[in-house]
C-alpha positions in Angstrom: -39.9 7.7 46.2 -38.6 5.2 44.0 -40.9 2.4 42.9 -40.3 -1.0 42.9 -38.4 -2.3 40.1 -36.5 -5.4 39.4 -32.8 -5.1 38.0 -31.9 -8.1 35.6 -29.9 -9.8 38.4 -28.0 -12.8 36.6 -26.2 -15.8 38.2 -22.9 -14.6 36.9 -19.2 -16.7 36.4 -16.8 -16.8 39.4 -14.3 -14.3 37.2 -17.0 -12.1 36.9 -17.8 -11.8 40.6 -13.8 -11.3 40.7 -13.6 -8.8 38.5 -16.9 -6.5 39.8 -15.2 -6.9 43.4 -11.6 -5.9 42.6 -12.0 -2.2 43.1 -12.3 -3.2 46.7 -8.8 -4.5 46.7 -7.5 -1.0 46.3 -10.4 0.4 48.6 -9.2 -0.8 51.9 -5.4 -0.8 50.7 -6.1 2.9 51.6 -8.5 2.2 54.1 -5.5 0.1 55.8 -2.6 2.3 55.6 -5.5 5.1 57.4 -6.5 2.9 60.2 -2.3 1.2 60.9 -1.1 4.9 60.1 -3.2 7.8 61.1 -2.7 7.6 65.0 1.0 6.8 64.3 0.7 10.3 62.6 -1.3 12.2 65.0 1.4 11.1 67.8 4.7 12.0 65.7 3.0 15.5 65.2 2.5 16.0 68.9 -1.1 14.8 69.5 -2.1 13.8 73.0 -2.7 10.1 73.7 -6.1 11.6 75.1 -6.8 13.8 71.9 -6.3 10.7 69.5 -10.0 9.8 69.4 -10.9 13.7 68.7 -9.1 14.1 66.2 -10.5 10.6 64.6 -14.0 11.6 65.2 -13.9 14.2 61.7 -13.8 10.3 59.7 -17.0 8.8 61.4 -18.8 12.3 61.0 -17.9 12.3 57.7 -19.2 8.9 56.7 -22.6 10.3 58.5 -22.8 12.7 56.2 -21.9 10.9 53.2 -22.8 7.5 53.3 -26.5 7.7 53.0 -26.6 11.1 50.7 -24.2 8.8 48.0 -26.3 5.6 48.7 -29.6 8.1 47.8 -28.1 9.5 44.8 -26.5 6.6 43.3 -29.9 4.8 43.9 -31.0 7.9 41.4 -28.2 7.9 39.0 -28.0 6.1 35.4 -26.0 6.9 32.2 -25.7 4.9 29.5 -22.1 4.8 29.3 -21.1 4.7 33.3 -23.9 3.1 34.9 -25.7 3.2 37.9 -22.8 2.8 40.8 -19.9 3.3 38.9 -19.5 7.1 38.2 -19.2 7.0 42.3 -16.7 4.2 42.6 -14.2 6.4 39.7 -15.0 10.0 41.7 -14.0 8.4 44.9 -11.2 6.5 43.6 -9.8 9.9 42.2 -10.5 11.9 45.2 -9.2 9.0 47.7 -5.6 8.9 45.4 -4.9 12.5 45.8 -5.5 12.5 49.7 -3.4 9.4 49.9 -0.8 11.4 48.5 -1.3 14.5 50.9 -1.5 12.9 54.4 2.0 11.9 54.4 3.2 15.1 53.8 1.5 17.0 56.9 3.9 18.7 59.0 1.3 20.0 61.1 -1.4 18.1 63.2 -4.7 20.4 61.9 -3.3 19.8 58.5 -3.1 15.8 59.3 -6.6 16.0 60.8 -8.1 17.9 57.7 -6.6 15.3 55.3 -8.1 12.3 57.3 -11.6 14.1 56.8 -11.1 14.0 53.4 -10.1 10.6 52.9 -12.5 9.2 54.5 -15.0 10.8 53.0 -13.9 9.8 49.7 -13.9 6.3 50.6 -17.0 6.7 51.7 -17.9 7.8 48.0 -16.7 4.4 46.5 -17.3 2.1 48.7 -20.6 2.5 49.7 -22.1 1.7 46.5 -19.9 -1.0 46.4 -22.3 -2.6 49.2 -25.3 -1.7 46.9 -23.4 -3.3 43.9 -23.9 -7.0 45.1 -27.4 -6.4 45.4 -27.5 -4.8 42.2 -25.8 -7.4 40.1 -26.2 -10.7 42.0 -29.5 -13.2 42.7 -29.8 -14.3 46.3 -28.5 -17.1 45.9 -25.0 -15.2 45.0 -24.6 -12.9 47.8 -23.1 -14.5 50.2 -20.7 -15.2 47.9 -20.5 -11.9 46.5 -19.9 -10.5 49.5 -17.5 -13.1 50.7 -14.7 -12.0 47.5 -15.4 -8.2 48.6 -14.1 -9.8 52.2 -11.3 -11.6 50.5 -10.1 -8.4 48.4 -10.2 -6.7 50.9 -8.3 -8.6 53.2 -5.7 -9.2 50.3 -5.2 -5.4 50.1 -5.8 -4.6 53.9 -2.7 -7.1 54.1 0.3 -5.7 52.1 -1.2 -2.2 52.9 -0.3 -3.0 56.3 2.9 -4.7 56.2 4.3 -1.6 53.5 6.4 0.3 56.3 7.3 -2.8 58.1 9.0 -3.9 54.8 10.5 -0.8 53.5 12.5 -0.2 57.5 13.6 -3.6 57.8 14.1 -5.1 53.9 14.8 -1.7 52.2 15.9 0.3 54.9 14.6 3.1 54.6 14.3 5.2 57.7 11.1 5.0 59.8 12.2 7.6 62.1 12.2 11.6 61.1 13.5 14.9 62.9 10.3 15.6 65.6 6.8 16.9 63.7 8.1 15.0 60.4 6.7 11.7 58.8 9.0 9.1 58.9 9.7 8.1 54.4 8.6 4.9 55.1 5.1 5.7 55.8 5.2 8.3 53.2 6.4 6.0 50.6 3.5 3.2 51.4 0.9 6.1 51.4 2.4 6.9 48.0 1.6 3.1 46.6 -1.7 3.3 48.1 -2.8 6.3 45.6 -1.3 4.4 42.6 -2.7 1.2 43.9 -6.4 2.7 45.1 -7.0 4.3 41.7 -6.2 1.2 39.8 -7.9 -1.4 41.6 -10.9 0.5 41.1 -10.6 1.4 37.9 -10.7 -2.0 36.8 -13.9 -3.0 38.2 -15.2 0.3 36.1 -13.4 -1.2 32.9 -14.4 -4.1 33.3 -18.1 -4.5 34.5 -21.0 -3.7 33.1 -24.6 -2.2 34.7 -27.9 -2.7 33.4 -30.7 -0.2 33.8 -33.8 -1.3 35.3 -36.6 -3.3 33.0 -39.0 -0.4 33.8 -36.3 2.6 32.8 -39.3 5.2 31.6 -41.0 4.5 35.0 -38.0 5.0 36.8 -36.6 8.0 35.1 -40.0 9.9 35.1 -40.0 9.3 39.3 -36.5 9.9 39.5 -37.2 13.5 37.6 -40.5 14.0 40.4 -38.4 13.6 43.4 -35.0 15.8 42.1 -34.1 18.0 44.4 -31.7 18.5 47.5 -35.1 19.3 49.3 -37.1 16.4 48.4 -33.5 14.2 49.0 -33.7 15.5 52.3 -37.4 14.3 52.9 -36.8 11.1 51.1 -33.5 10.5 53.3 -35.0 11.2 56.7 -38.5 9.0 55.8 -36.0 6.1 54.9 -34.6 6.2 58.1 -37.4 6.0 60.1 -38.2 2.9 57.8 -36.3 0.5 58.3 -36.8 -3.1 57.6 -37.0 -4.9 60.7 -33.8 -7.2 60.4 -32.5 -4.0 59.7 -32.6 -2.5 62.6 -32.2 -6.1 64.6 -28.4 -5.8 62.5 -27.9 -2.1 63.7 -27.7 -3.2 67.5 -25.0 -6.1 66.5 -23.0 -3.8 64.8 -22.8 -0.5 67.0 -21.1 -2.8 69.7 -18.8 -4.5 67.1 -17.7 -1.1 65.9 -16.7 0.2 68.9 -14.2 -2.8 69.2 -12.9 -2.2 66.0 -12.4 1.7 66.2 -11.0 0.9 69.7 -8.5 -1.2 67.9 -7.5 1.1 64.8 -7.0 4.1 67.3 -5.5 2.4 70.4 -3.1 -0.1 69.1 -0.3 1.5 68.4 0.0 3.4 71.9 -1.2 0.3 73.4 1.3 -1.5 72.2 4.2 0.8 72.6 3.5 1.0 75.9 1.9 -2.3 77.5 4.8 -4.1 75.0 7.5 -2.4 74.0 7.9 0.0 77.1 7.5 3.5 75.9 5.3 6.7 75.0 8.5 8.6 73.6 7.3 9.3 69.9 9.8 10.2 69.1 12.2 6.9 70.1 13.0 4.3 67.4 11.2 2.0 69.6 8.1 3.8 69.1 8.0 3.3 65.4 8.9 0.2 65.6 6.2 -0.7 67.8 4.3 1.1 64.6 5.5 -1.0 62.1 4.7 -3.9 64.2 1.4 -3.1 64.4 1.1 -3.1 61.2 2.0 -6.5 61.0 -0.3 -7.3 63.2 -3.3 -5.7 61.5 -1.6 -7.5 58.5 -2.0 -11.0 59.9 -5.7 -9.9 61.3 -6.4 -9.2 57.9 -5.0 -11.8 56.1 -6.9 -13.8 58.4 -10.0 -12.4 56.9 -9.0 -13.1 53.4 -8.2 -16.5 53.8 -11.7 -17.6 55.8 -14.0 -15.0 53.6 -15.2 -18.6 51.9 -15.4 -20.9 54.6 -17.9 -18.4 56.1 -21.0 -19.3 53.4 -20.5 -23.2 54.2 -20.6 -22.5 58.0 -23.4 -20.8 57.2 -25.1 -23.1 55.2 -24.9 -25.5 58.6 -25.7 -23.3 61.5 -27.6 -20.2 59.9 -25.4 -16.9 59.4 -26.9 -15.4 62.5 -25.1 -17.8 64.6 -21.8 -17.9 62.6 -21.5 -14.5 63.0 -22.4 -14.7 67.0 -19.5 -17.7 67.4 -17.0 -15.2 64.9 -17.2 -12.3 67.0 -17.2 -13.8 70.9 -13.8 -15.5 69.4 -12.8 -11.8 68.3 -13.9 -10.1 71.5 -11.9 -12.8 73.7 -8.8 -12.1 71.2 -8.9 -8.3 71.3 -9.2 -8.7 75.6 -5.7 -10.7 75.4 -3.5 -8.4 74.1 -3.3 -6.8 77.4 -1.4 -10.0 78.7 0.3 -10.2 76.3 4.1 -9.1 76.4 6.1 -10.6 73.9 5.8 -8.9 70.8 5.6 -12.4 68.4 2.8 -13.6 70.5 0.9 -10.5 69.7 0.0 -12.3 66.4 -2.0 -14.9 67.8 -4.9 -13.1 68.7 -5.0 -11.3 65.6 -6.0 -14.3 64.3 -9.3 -14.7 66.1 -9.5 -11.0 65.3 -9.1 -11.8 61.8 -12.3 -14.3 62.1 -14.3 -11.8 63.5 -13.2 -8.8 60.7 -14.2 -11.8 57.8 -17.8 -11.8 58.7 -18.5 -8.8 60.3 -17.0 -7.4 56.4 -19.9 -9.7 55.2 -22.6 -12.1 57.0 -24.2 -8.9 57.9 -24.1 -7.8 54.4 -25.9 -11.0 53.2 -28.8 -11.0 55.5 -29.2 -7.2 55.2 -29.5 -7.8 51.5 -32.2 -10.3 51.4 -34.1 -7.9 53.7 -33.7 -4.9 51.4 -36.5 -3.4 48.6 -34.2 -2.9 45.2 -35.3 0.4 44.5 -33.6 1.4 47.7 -30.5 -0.5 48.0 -27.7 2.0 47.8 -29.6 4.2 50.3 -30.1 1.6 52.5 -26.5 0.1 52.8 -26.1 3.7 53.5 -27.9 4.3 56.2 -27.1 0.5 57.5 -23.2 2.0 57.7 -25.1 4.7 60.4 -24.5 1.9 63.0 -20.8 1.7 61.7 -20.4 5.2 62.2 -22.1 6.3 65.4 -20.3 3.7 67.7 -17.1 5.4 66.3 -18.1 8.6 67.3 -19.3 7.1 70.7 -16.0 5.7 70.8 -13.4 8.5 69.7 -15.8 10.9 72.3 -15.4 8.9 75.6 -12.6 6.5 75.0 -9.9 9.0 75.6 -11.5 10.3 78.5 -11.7 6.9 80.1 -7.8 6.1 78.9 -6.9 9.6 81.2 -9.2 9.4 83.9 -9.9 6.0 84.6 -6.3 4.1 83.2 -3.3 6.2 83.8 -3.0 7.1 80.3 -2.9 3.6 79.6 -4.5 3.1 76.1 -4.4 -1.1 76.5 -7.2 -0.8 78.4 -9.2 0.8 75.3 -8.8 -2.4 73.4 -10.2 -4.4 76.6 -13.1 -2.2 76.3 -13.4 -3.1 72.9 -13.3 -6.5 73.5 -15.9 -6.6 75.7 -18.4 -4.4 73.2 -17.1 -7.0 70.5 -18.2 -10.0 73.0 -21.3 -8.5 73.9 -22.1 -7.8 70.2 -22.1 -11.6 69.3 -24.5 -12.5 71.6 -26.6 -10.0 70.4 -27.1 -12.1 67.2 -29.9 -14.4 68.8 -32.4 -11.4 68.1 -31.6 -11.1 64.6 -34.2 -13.0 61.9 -32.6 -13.7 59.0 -34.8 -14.5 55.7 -35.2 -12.5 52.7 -37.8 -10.0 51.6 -40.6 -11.5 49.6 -40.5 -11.0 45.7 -43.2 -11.0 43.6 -42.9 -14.3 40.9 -42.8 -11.5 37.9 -39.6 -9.5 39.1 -37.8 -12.6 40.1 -35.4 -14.5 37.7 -31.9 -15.9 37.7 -29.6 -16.3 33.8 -26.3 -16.6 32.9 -24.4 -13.6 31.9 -22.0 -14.2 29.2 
């Protein structure tokens, strides 16, 4: 184990919050164009509206897997030149570009499926010590704030990752159809800007912010060397999780139900839609992609949403305690996500991607901020890690049983997955009231705030 150590966290300029949450901009550009695109891409290649959430369930394993072995080792890693996080955000970044490229170009639905697991896991790589970063670099009294520009980069690039094949049909023209078990090329050519963009955004974070290792170095490196090891990983890994702070664990129950809705969404939407909207399940059909392209303008308006209130959240929070801002954000989300099934003009569909949007902005990071406060330092990449278990278990809850219910229980019908989600989403918020939110104690000597210039 780790000891305790203090990192040199300095109150730091607004441009240099900016520029050490950039890299986030091009993480969910591609973490966008998966969750608009990848069902769209399953159906053209002949997947089953009932197999959708199958074929899904290879990303939240993944993240399983990955997310808390990356938070351990990048809790373990320091070199003079890349830092502490950093060597993960560039290996992820490069990995994420060339699947980006890839996925596109499937012409079979294994081959579709494979590429998703491999995305996804190397989003996992970069972004998860993202999470850890604020923590790293930024006092207490910063991380809401931190956290809120991740939110607003991220809905930024979640945005025009969206509404890429939307723009390339209907301002470029460029087809959005293709001959049955082919991509359409505008899909292909927005995955291609997500590679370029991904690898960019993130390298500029790398370029352009610097990590400090922590006061106690020689302490920390001789533990570090004590407890190498894919064995002793293992045993520090499975201790940790069976560790857990308390408001730790009082967050985990919040966010399995929110993540159901939100996997609901990603998967069911564009079937949904087609079908409960636009009147059809022929994949094939023009309609059919255009009910694709619309969705993505819907999960651009949900996410631009996000971007725009990612800073009103902190001063609502200052007033009513995050707990509860979080509680009102996602009961207005759950309600949203539940209204789409009456919904049957396709322009109205926007509105309740706005309350969407609300709830997206601080589940992306009022959680984040308490959880932070609540975290030891010599544990905080492992710990958002394991945190993102109660991300990616209700995915997997959901890709197993939602598709059974859509067959057996709705006709096929995959609206009803998103009133399901809704309801999870709606139930989540309320679930808030259990949550205590203060931060973990630190000692006077390992506590200090300056100004990096």
């Amino acid at each position: 184990m780790l000891p305790q150590f203090s990192l040199p966290q300095k109150r730091l300029t607004f441009p240099q919050i900016i520029n050490m949450s950039f890299g986030f901009f091009g993480i969910q550009f591609g973490f966008a164009l998966q969750n608009a695109n990848v069902s769209r891409i399953f159906q053209t290649l002949g997947a089953d509206i009932d197999k959708i959430g199958i074929l899904w369930i290879a990303a939240p394993l993944t993240g399983l897997l990955v997310q808390p072995i990356i938070g351990y080792l990048s809790d373990r890693t320091w070199h003079p030149k890349w830092g502490r996080r950093r060597p993960f955000f560039f290996t992820g970044a490069v990995l994420s570009s060339i699947a980006l490229f890839l996925m596109p170009q499937s012409i079979m639905l294994w081959m579709a499926a494979t590429l998703l697991w491999v995305l996804d896991a190397s989003i996992n790589i970069s972004m998860e010590p993202f999470r850890a970063f604020v923590g790293d670099k930024l006092p207490s009294s910063q991380r809401t704030t931190g956290f809120a520009t991740q939110t607003f980069f991220i809905g930024l690039g979640a945005v025009i990752a969206s509404l890429l094949p939307f723009i390339f049909t209907n301002f470029f023209h460029i087809s959005n159809t293709a001959p049955a078990g082919e991509i359409g090329n505008s899909v292909k050519y927005s995955f291609y800007i997500g590679a370029v963009v991904f690898f960019l955004s993130v390298l500029w974070t790398v370029v352009t912010t610097k990590e400090f290792p922590p006061e106690n170095i020689e302490t920390w490196e001789e533990d570090k060397l004590r407890t190498k090891g894919i064995f002793n990983g293992f045993i520090e890994i499975t201790k940790g999780i069976f560790k857990m702070p308390q408001t730790m664990l009082q967050l985990a129950v919040v966010q399995f139900f929110t993540w159901i809705a939100f996997f609901a969404m990603w998967i069911y939407t564009t079937s949904g839609v087609a079908q409960n909207t636009f009147g059809t399940t022929d994949t094939t059909s023009k309609i059919f992609q255009d009910a694709g392209d619309w969705v993505g303008v819907m999960f651009m308006v949900y996410n631009g949403v996000s971007a725009i209130t990612a800073f009103l959240l902190p001063a609502i929070a200052k007033k009513i305690q995050r707990k509860y801002t979080h509680m009102i954000c996602l009961v207005i989300g759950g309600v949203s996500l539940i209204s789409i099934f009456f919904i049957k003009s396709q322009a109205m569909l926007l509105l309740p991607m706005v309350g969407v949007g609300l709830a997206w902005s601080s589940t992306l990071t009022i959680p984040y901020a308490i959880l932070a406060g609540a975290l030891p330092a010599s544990k905080m990449g492992f710990y958002m890690g394991v945190f993102n278990f109660f991300i990616v278990i209700p995915q997997i809850v959901a890709a197993a049983i939602l598709g059974f219910f859509v067959k057996h229980f709705f006709n096929d019908q995959a609206i009803y997955a998103l009133v399901i989600g809704g309801v999870s989403m709606i139930i989540g918020g309320f679930l808030n009231f259990i949550v205590q939110d203060k931060d973990v104690v630190i000692p006077e000597v390992m506590k200090y705030e300056l100004v990096e210039g």
